[in-house]
DRENPATI-511296 format. One record per residue (C-alpha): chain; x negated, z negated, y negated; residue number from 0. Coordinates in pm, whole numbers. Layout:
BEGIN
<site cadena="A" u="X" w="Z" v="Y" num="NUM"/>
...
END
This chain:
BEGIN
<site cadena="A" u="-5946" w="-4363" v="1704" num="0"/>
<site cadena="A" u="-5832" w="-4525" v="1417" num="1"/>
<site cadena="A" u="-5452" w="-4562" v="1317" num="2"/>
<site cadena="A" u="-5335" w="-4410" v="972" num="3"/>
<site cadena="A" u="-5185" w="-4779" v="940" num="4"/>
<site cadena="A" u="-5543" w="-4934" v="1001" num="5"/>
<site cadena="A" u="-5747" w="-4663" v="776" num="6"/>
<site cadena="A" u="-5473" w="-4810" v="496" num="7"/>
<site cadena="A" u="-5432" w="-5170" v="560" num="8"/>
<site cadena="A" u="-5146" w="-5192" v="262" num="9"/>
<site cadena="A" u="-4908" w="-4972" v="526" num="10"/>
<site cadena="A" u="-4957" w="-5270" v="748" num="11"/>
<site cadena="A" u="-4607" w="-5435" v="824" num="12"/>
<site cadena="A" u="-4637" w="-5836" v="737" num="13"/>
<site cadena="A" u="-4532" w="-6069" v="944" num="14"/>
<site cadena="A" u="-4300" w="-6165" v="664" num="15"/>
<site cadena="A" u="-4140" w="-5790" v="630" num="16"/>
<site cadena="A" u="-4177" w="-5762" v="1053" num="17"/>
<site cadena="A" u="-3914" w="-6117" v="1079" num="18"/>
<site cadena="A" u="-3708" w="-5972" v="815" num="19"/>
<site cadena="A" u="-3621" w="-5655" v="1006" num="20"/>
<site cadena="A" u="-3608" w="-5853" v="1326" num="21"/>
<site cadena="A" u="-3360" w="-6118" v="1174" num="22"/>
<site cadena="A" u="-3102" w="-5826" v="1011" num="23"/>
<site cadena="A" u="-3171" w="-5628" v="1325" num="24"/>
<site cadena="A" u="-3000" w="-5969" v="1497" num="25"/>
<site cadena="A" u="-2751" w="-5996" v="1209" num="26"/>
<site cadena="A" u="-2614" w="-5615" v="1257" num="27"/>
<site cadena="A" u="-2613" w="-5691" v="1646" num="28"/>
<site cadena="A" u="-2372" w="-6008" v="1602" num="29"/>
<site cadena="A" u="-2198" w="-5874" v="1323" num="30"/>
<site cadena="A" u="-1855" w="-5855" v="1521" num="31"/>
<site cadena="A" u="-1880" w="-6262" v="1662" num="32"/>
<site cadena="A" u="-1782" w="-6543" v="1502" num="33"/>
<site cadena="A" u="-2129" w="-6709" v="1507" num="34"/>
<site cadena="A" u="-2268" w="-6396" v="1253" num="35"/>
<site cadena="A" u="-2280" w="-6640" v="981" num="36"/>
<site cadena="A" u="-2597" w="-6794" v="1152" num="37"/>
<site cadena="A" u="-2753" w="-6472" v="1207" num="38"/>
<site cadena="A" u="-2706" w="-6400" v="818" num="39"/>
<site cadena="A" u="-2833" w="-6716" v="744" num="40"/>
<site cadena="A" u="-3160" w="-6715" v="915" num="41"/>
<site cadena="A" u="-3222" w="-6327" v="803" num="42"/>
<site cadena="A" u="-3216" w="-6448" v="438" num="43"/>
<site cadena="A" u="-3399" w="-6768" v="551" num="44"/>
<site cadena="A" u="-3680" w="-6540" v="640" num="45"/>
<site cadena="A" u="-3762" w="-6401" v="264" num="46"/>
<site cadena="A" u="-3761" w="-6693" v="154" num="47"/>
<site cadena="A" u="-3716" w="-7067" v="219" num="48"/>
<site cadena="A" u="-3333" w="-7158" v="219" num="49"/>
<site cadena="A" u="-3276" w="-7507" v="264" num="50"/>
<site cadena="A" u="-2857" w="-7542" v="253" num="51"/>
<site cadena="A" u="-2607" w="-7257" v="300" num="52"/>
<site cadena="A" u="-2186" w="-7282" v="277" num="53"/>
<site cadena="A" u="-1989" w="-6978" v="318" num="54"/>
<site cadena="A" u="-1657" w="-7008" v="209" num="55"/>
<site cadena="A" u="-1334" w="-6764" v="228" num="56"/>
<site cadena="A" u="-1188" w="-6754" v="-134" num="57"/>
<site cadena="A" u="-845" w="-6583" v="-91" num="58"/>
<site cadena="A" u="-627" w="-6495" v="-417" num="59"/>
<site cadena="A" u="-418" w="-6830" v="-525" num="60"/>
<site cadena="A" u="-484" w="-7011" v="-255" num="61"/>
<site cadena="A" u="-761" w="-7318" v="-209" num="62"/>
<site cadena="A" u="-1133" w="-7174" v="-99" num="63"/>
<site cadena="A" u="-1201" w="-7226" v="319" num="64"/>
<site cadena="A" u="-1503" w="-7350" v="450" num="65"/>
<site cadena="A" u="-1631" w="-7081" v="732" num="66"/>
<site cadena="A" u="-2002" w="-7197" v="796" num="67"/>
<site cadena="A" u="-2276" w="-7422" v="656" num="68"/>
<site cadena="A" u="-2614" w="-7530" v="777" num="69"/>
<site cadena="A" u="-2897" w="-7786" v="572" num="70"/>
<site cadena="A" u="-2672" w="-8041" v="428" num="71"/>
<site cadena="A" u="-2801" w="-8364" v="500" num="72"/>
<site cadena="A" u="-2543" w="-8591" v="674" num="73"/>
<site cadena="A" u="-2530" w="-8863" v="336" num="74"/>
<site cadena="A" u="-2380" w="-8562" v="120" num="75"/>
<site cadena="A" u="-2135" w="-8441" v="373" num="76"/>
<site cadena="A" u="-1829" w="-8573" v="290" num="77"/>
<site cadena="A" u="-1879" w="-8475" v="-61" num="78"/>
<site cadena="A" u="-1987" w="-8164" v="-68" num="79"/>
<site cadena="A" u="-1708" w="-8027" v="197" num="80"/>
<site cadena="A" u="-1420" w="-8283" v="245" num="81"/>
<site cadena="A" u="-1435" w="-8389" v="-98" num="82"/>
<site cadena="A" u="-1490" w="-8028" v="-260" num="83"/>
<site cadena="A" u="-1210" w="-7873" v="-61" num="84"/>
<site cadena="A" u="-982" w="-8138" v="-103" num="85"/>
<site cadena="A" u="-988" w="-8125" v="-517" num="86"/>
<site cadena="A" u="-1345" w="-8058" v="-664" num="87"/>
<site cadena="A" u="-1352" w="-7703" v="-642" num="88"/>
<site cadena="A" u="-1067" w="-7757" v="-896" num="89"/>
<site cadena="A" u="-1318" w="-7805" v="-1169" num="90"/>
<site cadena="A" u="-1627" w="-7565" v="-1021" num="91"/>
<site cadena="A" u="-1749" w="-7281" v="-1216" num="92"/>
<site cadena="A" u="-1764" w="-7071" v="-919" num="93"/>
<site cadena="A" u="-1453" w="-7062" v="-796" num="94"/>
<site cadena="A" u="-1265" w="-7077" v="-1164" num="95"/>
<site cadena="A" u="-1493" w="-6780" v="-1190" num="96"/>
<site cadena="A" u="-1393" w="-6625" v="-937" num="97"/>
<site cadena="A" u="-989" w="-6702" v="-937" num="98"/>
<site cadena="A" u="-1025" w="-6515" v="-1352" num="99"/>
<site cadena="A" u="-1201" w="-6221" v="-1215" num="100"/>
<site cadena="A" u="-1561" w="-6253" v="-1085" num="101"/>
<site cadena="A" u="-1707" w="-5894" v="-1018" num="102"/>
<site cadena="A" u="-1894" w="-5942" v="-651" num="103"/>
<site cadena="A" u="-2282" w="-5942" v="-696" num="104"/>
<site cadena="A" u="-2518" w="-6252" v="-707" num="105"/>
<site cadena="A" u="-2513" w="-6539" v="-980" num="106"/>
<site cadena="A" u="-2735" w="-6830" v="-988" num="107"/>
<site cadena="A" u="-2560" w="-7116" v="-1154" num="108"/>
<site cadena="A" u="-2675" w="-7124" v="-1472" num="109"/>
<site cadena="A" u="-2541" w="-6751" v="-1558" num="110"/>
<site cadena="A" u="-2176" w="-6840" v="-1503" num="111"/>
<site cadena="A" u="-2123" w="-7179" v="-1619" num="112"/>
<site cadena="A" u="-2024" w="-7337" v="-1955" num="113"/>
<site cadena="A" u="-2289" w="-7419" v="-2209" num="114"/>
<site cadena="A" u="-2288" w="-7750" v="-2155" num="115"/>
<site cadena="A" u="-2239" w="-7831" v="-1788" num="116"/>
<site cadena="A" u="-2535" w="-7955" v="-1695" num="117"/>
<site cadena="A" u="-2486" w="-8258" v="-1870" num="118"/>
<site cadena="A" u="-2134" w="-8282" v="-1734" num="119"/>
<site cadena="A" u="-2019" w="-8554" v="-1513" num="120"/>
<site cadena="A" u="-1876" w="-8310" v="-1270" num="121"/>
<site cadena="A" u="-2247" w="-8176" v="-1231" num="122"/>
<site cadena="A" u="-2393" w="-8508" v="-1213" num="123"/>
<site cadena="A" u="-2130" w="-8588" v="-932" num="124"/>
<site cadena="A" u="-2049" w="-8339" v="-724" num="125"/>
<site cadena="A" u="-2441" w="-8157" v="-746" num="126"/>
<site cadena="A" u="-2690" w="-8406" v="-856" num="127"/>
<site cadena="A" u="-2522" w="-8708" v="-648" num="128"/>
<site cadena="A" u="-2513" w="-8487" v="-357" num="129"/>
<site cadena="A" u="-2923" w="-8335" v="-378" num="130"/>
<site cadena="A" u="-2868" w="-8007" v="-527" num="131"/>
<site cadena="A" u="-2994" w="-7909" v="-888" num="132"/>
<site cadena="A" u="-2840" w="-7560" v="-865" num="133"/>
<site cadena="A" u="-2676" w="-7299" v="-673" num="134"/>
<site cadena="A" u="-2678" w="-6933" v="-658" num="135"/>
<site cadena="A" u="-2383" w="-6748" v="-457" num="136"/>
<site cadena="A" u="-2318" w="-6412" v="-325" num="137"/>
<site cadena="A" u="-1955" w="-6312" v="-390" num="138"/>
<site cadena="A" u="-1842" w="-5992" v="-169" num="139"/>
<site cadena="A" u="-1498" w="-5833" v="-230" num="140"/>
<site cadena="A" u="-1393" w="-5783" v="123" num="141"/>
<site cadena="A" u="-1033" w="-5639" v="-31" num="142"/>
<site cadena="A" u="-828" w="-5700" v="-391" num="143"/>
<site cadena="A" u="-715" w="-6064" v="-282" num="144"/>
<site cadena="A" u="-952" w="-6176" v="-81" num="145"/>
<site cadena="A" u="-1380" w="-6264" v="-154" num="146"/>
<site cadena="A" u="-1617" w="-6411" v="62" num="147"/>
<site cadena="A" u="-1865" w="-6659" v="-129" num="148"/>
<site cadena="A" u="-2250" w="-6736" v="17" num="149"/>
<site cadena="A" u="-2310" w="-7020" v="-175" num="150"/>
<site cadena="A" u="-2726" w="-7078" v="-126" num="151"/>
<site cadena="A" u="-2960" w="-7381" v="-268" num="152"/>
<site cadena="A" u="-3254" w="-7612" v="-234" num="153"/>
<site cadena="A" u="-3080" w="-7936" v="-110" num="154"/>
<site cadena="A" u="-3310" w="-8125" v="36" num="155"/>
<site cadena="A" u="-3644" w="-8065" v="-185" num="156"/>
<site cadena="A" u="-3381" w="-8099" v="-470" num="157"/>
<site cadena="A" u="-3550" w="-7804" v="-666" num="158"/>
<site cadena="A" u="-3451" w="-7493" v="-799" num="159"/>
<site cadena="A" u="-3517" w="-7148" v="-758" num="160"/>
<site cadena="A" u="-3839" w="-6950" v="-912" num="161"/>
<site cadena="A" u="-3744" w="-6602" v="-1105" num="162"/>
<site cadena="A" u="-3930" w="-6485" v="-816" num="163"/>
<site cadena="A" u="-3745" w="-6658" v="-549" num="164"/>
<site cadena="A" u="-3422" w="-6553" v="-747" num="165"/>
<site cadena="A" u="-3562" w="-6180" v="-793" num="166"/>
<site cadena="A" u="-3603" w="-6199" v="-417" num="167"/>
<site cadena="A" u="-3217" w="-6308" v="-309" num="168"/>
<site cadena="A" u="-3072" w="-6090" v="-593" num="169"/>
<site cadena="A" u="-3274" w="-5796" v="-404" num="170"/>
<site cadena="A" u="-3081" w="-5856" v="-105" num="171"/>
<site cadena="A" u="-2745" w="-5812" v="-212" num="172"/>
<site cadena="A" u="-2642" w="-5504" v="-109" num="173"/>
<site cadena="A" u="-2727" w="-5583" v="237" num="174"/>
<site cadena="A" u="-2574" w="-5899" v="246" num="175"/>
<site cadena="A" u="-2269" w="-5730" v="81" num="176"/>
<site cadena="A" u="-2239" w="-5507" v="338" num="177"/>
<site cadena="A" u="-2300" w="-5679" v="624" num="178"/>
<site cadena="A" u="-2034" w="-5956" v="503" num="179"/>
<site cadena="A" u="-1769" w="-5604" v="460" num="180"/>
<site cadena="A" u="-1850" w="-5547" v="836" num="181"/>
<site cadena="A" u="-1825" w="-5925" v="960" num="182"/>
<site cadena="A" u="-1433" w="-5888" v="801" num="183"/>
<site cadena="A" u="-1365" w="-5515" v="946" num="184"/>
<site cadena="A" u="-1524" w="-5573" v="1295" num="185"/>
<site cadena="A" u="-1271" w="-5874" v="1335" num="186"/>
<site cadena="A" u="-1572" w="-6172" v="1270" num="187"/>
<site cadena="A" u="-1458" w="-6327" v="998" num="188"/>
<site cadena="A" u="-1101" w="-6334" v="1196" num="189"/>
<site cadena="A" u="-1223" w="-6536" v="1497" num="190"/>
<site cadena="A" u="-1385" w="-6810" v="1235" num="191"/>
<site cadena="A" u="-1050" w="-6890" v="1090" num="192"/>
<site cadena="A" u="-780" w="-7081" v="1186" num="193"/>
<site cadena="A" u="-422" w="-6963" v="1325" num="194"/>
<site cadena="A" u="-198" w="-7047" v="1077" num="195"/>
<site cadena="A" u="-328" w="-7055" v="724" num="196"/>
<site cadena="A" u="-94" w="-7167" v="460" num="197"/>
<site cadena="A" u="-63" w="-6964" v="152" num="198"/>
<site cadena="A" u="-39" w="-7169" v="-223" num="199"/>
<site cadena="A" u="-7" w="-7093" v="-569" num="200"/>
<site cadena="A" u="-413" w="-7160" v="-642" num="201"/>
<site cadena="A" u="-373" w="-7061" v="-1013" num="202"/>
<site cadena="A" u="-82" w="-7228" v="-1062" num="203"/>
<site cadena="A" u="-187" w="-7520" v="-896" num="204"/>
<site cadena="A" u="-467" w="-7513" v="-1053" num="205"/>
<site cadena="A" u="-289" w="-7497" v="-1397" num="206"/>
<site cadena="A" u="-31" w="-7741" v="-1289" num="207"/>
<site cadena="A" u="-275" w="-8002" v="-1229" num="208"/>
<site cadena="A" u="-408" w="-7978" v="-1539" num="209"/>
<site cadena="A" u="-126" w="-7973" v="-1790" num="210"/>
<site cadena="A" u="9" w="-8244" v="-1642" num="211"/>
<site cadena="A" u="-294" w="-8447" v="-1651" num="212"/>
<site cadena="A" u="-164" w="-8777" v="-1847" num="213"/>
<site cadena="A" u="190" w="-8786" v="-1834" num="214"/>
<site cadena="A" u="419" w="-8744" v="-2126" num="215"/>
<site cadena="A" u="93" w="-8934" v="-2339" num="216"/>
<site cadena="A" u="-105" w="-8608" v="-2473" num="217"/>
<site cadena="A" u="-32" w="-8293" v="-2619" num="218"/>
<site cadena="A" u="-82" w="-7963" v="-2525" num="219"/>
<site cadena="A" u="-383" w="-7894" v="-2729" num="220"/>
<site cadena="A" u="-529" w="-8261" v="-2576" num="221"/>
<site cadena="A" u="-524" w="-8166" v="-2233" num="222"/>
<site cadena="A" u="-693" w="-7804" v="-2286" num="223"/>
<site cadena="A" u="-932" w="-8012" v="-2526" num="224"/>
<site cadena="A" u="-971" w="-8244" v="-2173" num="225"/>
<site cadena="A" u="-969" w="-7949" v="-1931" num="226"/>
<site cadena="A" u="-1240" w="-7791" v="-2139" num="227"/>
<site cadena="A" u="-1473" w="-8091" v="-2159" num="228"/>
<site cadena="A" u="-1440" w="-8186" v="-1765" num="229"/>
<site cadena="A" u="-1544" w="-7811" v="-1693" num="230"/>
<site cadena="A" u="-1848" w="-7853" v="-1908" num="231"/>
<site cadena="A" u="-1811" w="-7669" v="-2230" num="232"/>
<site cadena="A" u="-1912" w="-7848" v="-2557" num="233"/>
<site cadena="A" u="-1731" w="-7910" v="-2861" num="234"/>
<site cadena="A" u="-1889" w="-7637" v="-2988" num="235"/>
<site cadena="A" u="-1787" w="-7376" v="-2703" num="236"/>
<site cadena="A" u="-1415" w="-7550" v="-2670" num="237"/>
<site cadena="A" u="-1384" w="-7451" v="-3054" num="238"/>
<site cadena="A" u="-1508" w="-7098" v="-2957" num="239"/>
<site cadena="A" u="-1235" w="-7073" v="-2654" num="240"/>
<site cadena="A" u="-934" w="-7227" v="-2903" num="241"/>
<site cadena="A" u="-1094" w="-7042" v="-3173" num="242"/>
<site cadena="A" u="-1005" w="-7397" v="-3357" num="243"/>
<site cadena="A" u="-1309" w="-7595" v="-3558" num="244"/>
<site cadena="A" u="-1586" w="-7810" v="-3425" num="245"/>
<site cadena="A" u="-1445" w="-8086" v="-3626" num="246"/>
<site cadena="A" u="-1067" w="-8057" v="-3492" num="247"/>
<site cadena="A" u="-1206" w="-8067" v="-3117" num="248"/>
<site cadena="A" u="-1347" w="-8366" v="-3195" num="249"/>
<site cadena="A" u="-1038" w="-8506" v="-3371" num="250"/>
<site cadena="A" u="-877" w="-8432" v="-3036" num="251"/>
<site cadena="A" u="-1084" w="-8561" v="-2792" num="252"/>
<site cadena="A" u="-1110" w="-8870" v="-3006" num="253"/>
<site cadena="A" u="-712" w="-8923" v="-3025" num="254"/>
<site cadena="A" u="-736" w="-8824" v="-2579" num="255"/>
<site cadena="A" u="-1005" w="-9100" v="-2550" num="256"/>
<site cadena="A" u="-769" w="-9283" v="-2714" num="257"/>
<site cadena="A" u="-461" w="-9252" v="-2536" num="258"/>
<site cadena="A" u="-654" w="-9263" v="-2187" num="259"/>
<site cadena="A" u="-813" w="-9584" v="-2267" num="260"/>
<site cadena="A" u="-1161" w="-9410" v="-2195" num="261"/>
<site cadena="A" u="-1477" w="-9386" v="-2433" num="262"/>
<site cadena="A" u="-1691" w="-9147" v="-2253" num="263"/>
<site cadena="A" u="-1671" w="-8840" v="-2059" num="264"/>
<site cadena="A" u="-1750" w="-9008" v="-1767" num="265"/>
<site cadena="A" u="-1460" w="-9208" v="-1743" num="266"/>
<site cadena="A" u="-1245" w="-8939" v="-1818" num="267"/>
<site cadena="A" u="-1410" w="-8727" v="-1539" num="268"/>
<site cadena="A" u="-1302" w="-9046" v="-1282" num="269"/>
<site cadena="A" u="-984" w="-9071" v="-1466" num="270"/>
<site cadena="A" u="-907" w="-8673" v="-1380" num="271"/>
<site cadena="A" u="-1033" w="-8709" v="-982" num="272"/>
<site cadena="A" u="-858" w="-9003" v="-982" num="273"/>
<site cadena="A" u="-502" w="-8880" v="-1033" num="274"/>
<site cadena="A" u="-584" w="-8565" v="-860" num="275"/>
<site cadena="A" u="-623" w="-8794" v="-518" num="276"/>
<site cadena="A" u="-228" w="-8882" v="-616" num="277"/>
<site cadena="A" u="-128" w="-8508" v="-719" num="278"/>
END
């Protein structure tokens, strides 16, 4: 006798939809053990190809804390973890987003960052240097100080995201949200952090680093003309942000350029990660 399923072959589970259920079946299983990250990982690796995932802790004024990651090749390692963690996430959209205010949900990239930032030398270091074109992230609001960020991308094919592809993840949010809430309350997350974990100032770290960005030689209005252009806005969005003219942006960054001894943003960009390695 034939099955209602095989009188209506569109009722027929695909093997896509039948390793989706099997891989969040595995993920709600593990949910309480510190290797759930994986679990989460492969469940969203079976919608879709995911090439490189980080999950990171992002805790109110404090640095963000690597948890899990998976796909990076070895050659952009250091830089994409060590040298992130250490100072470049002091400059990334995400987690300035996130440290003013970032409402959980999913955002590729190019929704949250400046207008001009993908011709910035911090993207052309720190994501181009290192294989990836663009990210998208998850952020979860486990409580009021403390988010969990699934940062996912095409690292190795160096490609982005289709709508569709982006359609796909964005679909999955609630379930990832979710999921991520009961990692935290079933003690997961817990087991996947270190001991002791020393609290800082992130924000005003953050802001101390750059207003005191070089010395006693620039004004006020330089250095948020400086901290502007390194995050990646234009002249024309750092006039919108000062709510100052086109034309006295300019004036400033040409009297900072100036002062620095530097002609392009790209030397100012090593300038800046220079003297954060001595901050």
């Amino acid at each position: 006798m034939n099955t209602k399923a095989s009188r209506h072959p569109s009722l027929t589970p695909s093997l896509g939809f039948q390793a989706w259920n099997v891989s969040v079946a595995q993920a709600v299983a593990n949910v309480a053990q510190a290797n759930f990250p994986a679990y989460l990982d492969a469940a969203l690796s079976s919608l879709l190809p995911v090439e490189c995932v980080l999950l990171g802790l992002e805790c109110k004024g404090q640095p963000p804390q690597p948890i899990y990651q998976r796909g990076i090749p070895e050659i952009y390692l250091e830089d994409l973890t060590s040298r992130y963690y250490a100072r470049g996430y002091l400059l990334d959209p995400f987690c300035l987003a996130i440290e003013n205010g970032l409402a959980q949900g999913f955002y590729p990239l190019a929704e949250i960052a400046p207008d001009n930032f993908f011709s910035s030398e911090y993207y052309k270091n720190y994501y181009l240097k290192c294989g990836a074109v663009e990210d998208s992230h998850y952020i979860i609001d486990l409580d009021d100080q403390r988010k969990l960020s699934l940062c996912v991308y095409q690292g190795c094919s160096g490609s982005r995201f289709s709508k569709s592809q982006l359609n796909l993840l964005r679909s999955a949010e609630p379930l990832v949200r979710e999921l991520c809430l009961q990692f935290d309350r079933t003690g997961g997350l817990a087991q996947c952090l270190p001991d002791e974990h020393a609290p800082s100032n992130l924000s005003r770290h953050i802001r101390a680093a750059f207003m005191s960005f070089g010395g006693d030689g620039l004004t006020d209005r330089e250095r948020e003309i400086a901290h502007l252009l390194l995050r990646g806005h234009s002249v024309k969005s750092s006039a919108k942000v000062l709510e100052i003219s086109p034309q006295t942006v300019r004036m400033h960054r040409k009297n900072l350029y100036t002062k620095l001894a530097v002609n392009s943003q790209a030397e100012l960009f090593a300038l800046f990660i220079d003297w954060l390695t001595r901050y």
